[in-house]
Backbone as a printed PyTorch tensor [residue, N CA C, xyz], in Angstrom:
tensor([[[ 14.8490, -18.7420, -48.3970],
         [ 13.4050, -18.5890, -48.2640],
         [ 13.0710, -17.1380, -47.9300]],

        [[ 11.8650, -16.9990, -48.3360],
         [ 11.6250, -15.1080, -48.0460],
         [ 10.8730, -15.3340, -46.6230]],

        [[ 11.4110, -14.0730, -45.8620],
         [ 11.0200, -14.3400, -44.3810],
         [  9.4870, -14.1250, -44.2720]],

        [[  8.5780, -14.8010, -43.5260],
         [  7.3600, -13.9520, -43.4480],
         [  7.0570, -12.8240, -42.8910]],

        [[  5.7740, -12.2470, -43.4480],
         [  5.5360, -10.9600, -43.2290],
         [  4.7410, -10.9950, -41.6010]],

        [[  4.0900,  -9.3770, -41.5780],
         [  3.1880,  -9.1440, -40.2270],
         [  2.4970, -10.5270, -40.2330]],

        [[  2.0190, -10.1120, -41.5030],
         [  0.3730, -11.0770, -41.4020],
         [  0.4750, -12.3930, -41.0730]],

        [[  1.8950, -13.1780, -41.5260],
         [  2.1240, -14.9670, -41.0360],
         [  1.8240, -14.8730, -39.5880]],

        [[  2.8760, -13.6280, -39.0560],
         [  2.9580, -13.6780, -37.2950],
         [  1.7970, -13.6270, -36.8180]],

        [[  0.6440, -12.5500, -37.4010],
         [ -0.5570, -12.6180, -36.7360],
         [ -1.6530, -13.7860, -37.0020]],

        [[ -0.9950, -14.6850, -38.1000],
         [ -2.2910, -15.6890, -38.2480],
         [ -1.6180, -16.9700, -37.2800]],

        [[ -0.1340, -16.5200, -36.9980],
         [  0.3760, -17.8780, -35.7180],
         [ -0.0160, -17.1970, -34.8310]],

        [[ -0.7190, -15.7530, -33.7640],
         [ -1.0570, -15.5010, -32.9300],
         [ -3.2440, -15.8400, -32.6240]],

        [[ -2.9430, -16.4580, -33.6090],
         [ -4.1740, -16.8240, -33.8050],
         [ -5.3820, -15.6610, -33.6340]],

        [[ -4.9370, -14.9580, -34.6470],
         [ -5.6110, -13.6230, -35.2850],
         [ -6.6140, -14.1480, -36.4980]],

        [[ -8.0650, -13.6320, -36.4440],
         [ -8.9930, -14.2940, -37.5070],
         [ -8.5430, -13.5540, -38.7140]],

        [[ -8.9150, -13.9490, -39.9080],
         [ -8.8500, -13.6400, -41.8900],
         [ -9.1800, -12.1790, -41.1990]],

        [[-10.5950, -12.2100, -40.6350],
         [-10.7530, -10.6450, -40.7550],
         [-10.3420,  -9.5100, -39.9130]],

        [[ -9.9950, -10.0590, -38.4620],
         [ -9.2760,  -9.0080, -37.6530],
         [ -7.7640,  -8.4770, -38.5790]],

        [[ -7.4650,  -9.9750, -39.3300],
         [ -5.9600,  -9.4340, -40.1350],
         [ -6.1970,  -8.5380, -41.5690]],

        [[ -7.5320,  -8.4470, -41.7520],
         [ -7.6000,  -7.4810, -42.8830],
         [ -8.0740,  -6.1190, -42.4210]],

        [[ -8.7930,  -6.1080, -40.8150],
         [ -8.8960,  -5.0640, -40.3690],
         [ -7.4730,  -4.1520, -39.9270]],

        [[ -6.6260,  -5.0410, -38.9770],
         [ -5.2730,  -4.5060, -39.3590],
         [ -4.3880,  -3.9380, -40.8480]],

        [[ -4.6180,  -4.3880, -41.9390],
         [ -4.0980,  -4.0100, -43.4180],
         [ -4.3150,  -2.8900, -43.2060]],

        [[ -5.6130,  -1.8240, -42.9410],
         [ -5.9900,  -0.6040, -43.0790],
         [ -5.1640,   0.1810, -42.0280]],

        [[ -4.6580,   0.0690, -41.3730],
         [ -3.9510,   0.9560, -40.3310],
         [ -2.5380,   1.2020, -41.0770]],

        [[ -2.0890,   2.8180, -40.2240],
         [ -0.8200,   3.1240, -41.0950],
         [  0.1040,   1.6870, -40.6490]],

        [[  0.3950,   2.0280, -39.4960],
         [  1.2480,   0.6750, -38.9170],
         [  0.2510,  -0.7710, -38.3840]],

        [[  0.2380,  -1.7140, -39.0450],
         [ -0.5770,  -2.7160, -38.7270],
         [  0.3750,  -3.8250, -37.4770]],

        [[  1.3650,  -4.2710, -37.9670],
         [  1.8830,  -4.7730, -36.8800],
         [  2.0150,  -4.4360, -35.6600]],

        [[  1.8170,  -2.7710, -35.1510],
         [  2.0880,  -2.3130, -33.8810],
         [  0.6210,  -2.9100, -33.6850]],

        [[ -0.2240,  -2.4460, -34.8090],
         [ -2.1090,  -2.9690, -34.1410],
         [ -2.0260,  -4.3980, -33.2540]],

        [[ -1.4690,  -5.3670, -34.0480],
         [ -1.7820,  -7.0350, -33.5270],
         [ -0.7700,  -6.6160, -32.4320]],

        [[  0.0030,  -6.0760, -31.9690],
         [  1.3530,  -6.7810, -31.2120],
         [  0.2310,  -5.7930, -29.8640]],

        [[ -0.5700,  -4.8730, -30.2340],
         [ -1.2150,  -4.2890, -29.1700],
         [ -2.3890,  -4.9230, -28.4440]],

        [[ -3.0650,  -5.6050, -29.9450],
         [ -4.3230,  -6.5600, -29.3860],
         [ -3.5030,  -7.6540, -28.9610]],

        [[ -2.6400,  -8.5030, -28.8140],
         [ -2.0560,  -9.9480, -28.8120],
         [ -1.6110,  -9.6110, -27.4250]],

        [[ -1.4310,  -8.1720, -27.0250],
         [ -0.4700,  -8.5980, -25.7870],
         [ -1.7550,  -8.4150, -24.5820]],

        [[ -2.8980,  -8.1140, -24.9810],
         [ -4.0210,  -8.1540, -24.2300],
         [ -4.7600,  -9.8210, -23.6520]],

        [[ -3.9670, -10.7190, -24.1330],
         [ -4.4540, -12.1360, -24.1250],
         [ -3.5710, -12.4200, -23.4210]],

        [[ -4.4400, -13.7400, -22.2920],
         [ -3.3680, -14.0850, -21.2810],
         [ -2.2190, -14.7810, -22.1100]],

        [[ -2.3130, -15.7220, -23.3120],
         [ -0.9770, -16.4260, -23.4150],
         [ -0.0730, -15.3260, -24.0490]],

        [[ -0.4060, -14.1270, -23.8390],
         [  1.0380, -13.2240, -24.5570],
         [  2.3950, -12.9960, -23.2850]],

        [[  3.1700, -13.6940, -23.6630],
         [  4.5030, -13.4170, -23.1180],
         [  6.0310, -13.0390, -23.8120]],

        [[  6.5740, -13.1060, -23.3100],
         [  7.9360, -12.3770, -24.0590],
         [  8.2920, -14.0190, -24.7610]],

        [[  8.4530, -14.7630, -24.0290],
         [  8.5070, -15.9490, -24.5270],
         [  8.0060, -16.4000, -25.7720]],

        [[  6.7710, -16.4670, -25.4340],
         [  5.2890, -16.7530, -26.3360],
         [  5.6680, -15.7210, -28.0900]],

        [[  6.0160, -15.0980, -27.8160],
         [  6.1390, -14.2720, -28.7080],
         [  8.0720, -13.6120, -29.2390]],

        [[  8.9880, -14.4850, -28.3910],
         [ 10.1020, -14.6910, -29.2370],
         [  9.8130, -16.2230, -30.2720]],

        [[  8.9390, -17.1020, -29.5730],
         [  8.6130, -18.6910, -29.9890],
         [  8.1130, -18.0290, -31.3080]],

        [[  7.0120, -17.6810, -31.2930],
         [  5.8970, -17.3430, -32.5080],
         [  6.8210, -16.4150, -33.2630]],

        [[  7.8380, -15.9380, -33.2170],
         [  8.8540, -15.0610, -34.5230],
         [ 10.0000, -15.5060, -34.9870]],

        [[ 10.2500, -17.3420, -34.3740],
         [ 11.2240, -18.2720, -34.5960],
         [ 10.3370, -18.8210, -35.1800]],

        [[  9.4480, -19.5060, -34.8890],
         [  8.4400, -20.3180, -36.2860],
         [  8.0990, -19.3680, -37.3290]],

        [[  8.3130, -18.5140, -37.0470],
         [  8.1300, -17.8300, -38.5360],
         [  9.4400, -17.2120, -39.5950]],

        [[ 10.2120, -18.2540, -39.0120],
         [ 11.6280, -17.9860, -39.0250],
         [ 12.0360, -16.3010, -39.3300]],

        [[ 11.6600, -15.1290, -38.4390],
         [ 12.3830, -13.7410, -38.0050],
         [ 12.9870, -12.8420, -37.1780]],

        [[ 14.1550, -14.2390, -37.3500],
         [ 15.4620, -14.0830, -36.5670],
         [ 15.7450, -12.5980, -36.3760]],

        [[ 15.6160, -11.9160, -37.7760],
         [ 15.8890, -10.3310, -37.8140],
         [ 15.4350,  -9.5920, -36.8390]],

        [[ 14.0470,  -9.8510, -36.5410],
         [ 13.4880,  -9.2040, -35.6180],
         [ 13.6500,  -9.8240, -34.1860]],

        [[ 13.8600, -10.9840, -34.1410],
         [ 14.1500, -11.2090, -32.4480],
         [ 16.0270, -10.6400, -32.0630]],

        [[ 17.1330, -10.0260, -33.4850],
         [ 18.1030,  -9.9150, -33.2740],
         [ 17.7290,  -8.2130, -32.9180]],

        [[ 16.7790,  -7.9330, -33.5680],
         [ 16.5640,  -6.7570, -33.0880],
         [ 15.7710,  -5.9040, -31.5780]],

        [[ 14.5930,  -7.1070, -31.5610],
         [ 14.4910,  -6.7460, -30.0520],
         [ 15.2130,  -7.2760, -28.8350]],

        [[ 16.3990,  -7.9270, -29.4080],
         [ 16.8510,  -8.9130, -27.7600],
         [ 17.5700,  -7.7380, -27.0690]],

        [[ 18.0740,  -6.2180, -27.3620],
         [ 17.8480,  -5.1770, -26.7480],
         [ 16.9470,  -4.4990, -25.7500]],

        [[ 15.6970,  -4.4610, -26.4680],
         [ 14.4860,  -3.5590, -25.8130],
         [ 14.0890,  -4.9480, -24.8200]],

        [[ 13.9540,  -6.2720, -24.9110],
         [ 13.3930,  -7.4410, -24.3200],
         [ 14.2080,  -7.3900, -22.9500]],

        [[ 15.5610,  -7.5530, -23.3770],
         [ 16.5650,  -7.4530, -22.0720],
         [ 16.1720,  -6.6050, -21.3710]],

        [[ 16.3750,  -5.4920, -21.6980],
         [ 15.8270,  -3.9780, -20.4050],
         [ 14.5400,  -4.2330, -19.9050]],

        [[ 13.4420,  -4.5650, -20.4820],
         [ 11.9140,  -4.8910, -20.5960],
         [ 12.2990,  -5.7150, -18.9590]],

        [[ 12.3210,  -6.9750, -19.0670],
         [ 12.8920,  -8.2590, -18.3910],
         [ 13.4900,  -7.1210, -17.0600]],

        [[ 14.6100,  -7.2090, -17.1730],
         [ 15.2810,  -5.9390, -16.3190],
         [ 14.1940,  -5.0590, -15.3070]],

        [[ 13.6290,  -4.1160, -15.9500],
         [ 13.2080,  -3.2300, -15.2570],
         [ 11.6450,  -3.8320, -14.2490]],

        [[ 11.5260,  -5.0290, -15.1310],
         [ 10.4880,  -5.6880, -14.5840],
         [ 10.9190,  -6.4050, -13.0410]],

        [[ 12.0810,  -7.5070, -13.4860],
         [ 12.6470,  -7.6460, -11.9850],
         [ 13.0720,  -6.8860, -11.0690]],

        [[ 13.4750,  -5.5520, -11.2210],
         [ 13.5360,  -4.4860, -10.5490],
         [ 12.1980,  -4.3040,  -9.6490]],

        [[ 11.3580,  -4.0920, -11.0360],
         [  9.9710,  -3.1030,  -9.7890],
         [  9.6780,  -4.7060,  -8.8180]],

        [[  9.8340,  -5.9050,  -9.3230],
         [  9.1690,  -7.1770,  -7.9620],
         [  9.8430,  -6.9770,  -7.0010]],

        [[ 11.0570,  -5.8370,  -6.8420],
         [ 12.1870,  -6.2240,  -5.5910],
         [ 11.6180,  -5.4200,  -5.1940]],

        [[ 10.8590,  -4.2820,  -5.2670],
         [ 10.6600,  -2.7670,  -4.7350],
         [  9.5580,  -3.2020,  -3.7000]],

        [[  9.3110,  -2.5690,  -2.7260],
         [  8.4910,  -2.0930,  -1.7780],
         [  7.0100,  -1.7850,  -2.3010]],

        [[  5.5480,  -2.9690,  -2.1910],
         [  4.6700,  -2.3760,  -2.9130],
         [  3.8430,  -1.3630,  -2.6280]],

        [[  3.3200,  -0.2540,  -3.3320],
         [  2.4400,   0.5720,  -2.6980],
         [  1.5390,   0.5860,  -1.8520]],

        [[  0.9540,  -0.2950,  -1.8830],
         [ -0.5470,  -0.7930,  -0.6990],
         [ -0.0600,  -1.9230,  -0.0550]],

        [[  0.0400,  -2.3930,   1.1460],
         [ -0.2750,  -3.2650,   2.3780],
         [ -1.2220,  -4.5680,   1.2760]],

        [[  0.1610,  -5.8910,   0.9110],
         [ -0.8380,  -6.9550,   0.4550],
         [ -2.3800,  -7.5550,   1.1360]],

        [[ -1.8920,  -7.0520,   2.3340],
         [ -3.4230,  -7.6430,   3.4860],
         [ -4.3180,  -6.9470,   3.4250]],

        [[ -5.3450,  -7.7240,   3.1230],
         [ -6.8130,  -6.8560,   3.3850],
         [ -7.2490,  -7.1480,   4.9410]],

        [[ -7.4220,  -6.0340,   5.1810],
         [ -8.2940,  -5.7480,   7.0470],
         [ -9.8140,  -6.3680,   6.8130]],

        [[-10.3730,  -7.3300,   7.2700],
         [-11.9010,  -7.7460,   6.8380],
         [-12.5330,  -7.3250,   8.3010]],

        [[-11.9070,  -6.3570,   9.7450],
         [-12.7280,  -5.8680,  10.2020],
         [-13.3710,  -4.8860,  10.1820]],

        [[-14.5300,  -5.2920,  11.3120],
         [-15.5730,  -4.2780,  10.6260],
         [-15.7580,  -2.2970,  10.3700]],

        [[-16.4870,  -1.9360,  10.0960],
         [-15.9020,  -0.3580,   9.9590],
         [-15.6060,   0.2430,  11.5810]],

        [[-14.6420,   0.9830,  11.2170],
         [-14.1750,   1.6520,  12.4870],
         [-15.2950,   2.8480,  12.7450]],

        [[-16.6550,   2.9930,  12.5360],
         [-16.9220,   4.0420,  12.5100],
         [-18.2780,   4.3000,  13.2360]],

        [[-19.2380,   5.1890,  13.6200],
         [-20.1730,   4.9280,  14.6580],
         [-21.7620,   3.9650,  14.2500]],

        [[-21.3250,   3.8650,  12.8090],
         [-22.3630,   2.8690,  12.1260],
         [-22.8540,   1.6100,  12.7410]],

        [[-21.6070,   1.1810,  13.7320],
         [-21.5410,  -0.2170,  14.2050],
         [-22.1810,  -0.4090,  16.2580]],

        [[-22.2450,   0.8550,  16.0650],
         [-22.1380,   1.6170,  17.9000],
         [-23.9720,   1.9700,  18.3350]],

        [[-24.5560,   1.3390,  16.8120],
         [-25.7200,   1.7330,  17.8400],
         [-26.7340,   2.9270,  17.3100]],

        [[-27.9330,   2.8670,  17.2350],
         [-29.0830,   4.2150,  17.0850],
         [-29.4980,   4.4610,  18.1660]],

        [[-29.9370,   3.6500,  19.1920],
         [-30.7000,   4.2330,  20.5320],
         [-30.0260,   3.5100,  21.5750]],

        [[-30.4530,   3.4920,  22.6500],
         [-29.4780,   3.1420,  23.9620],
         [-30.0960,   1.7000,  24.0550]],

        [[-30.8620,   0.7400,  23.4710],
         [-30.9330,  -0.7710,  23.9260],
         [-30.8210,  -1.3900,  22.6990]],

        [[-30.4960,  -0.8240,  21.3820],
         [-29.8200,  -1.0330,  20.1810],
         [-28.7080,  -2.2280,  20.2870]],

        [[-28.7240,  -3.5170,  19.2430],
         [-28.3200,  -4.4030,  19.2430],
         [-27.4040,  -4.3810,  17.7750]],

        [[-26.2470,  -3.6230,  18.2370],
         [-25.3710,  -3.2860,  16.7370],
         [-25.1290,  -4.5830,  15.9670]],

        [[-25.1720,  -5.3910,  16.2150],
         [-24.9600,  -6.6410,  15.4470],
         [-26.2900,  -7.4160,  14.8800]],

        [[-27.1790,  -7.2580,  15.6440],
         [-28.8410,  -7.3370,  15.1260],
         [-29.4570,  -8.6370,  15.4680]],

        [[-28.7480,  -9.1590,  16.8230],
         [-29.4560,  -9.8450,  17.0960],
         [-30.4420, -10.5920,  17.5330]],

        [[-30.9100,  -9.2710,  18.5320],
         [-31.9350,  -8.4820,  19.4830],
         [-32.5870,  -7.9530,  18.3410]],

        [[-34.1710,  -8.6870,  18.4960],
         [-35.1700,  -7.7620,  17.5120],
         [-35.8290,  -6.0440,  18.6580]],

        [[-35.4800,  -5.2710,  17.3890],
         [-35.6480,  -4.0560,  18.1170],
         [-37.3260,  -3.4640,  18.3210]],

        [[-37.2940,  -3.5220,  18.9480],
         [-39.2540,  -2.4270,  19.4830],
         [-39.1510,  -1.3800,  19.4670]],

        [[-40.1360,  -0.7840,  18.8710],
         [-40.2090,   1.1160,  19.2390],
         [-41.7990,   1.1930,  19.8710]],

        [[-41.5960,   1.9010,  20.4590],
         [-43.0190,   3.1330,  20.8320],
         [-43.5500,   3.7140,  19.7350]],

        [[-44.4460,   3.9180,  19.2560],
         [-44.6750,   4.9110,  18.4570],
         [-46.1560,   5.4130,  18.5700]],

        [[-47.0670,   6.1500,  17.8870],
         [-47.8240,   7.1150,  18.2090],
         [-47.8440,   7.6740,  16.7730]],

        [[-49.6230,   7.7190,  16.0550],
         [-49.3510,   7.8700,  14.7240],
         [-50.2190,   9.4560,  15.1090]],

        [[-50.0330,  10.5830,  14.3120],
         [-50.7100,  11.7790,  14.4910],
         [-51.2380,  12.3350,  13.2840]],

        [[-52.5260,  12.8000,  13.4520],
         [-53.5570,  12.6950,  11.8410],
         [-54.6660,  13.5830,  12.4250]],

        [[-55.0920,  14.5660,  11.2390],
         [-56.1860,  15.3840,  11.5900],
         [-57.5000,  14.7240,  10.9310]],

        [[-58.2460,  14.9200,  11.0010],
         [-59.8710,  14.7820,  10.2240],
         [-59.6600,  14.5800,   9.0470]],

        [[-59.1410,  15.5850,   8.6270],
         [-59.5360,  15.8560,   7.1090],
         [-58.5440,  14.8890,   6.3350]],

        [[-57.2610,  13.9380,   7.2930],
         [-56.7760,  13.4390,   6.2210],
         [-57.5630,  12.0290,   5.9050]],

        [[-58.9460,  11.6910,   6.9130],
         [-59.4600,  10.3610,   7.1010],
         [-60.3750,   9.9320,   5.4660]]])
């Protein structure tokens, strides 16, 4: 049997008639779908050795079970590593004088309705 081409793989990735004729126009079209496909949650290494066995292209899964292995690899690597940011989020409040108050009987939390004094000042001419 003749193996299938890009286009079988992208119409089992459930790629529409016309996104797959928009791909035809690109120099390399298969890198196009394998770029949009891996943007969808069901794209996995899995998902996508499955979808190149139903399309029976063994050739190509004999060819990436190289780059897949290391892929796999370097991936379990970085989960062992130390992550950059602290998983915990701090939900207290700001450390900063925002919380401390405007005047001296100021109720930083706002539960105390606040009163002012005030005194409005106006000449004649603005009446």
């Amino acid at each position: 049997t003749v193996a299938a081409d890009w286009r079988t793989v992208a119409e089992m990735m459930d790629f529409t008639y016309l996104e797959i004729k928009n791909f035809e126009k690109r120099d390399y079209p298969f890198e196009k779908v394998l770029t949009e496909w891996e943007t969808r949650p069901e794209a996995t290494v899995a998902n996508l050795l499955s979808i190149l066995e139903k399309a029976e292209r063994k050739d190509v899964i004999s060819d990436l079970k190289e780059i897949i292995d290391d892929d796999c690899r370097k991936y379990l690597e970085r989960q062992l590593r130390k992550p950059v940011q602290v998983p915990v989020v701090d939900s207290c409040g700001p450390r900063t004088q925002e919380r401390e108050g405007i005047t001296l009987f100021d109720d930083p939390q706002g539960l105390i309705p606040e009163t002012f004094d005030a005194f409005i000042c106006y000449c004649q001419s603005d009446i």
